[in-house]
C-alpha positions as CSV (number, residue, x, y, z in Angstrom):
1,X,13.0,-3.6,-17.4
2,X,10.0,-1.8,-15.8
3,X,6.8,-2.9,-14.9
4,X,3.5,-2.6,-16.6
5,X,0.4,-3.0,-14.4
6,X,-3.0,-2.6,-15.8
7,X,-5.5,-1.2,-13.7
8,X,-9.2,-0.1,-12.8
9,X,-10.3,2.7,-10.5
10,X,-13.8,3.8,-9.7
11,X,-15.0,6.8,-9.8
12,X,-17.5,9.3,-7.8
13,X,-20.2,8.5,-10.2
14,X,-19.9,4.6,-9.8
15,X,-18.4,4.0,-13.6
16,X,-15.2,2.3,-13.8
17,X,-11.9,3.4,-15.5
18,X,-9.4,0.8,-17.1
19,X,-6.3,2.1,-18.0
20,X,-2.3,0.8,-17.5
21,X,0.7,2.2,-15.8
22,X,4.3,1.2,-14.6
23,X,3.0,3.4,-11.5
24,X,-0.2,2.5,-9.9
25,X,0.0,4.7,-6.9
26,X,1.2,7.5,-9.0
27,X,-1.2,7.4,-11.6
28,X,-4.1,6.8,-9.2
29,X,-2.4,10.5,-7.8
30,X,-2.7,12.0,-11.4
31,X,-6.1,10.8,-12.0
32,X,-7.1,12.6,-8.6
33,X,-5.1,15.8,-9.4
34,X,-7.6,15.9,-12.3
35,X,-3.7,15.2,-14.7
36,X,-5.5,11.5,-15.3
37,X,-7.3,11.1,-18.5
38,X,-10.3,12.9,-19.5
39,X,-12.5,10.7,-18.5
40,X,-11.8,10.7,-14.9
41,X,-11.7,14.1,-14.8
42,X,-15.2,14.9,-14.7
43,X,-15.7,12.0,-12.3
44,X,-13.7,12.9,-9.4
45,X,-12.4,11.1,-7.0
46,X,-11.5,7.7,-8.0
47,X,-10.5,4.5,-5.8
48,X,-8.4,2.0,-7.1
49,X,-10.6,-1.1,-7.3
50,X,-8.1,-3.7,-8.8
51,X,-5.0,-3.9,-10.8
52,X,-2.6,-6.5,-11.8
53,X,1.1,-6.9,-12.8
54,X,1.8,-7.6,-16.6
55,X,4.7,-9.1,-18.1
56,X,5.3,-6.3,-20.5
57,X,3.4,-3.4,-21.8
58,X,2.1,-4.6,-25.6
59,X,0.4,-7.6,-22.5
60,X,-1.1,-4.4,-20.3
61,X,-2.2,-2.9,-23.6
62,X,-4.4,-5.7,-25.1
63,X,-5.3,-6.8,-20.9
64,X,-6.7,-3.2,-20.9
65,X,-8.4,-3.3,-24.7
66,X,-10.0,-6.5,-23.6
67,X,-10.9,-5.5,-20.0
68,X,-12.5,-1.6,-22.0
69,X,-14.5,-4.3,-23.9
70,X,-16.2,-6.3,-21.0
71,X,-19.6,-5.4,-19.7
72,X,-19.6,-3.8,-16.3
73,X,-21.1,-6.9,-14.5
74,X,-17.9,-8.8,-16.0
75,X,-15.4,-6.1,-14.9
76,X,-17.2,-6.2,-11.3
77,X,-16.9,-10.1,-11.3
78,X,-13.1,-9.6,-11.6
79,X,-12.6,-7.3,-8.6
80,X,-14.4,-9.0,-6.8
81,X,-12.6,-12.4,-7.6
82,X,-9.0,-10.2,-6.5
């Protein structure tokens, strides 16, 4: 059984990216490649900021919905409290 981890990165413009991976090192790698999502693309490079193991990936899924949904003060709070 693999790993889910769900993630945040910042990117060259300041915003911050949520996504989830079983590879955060990898993905991180892709995003930089300009392979990560579309998003980050146009916002390169990124630094991972924070990420955090899941127990499975339907929990990294709604971790990342709900993280997509917070206000960037709230997303800062929680990298900050890692």
């Amino acid at each position: 059984m693999k790993s889910w981890f769900v993630y945040i990165v910042k990117c060259v413009d300041d915003s911050l990216y949520t996504g989830i991976t079983v590879d955060v090192e990898s993905r991180v790698t892709k995003h930089n490649k300009g392979d990560g999502a579309k998003y980050t693309r146009a916002r390169l490079p990124v630094e991972l900021v924070w990420y955090k193991k899941c127990k499975n990936e339907s929990f990294a899924r709604k971790r990342e919905a709900e993280i997509k949904g917070w206000s960037r003060s709230k997303k800062l709070e929680l990298i900050g409290s890692s």
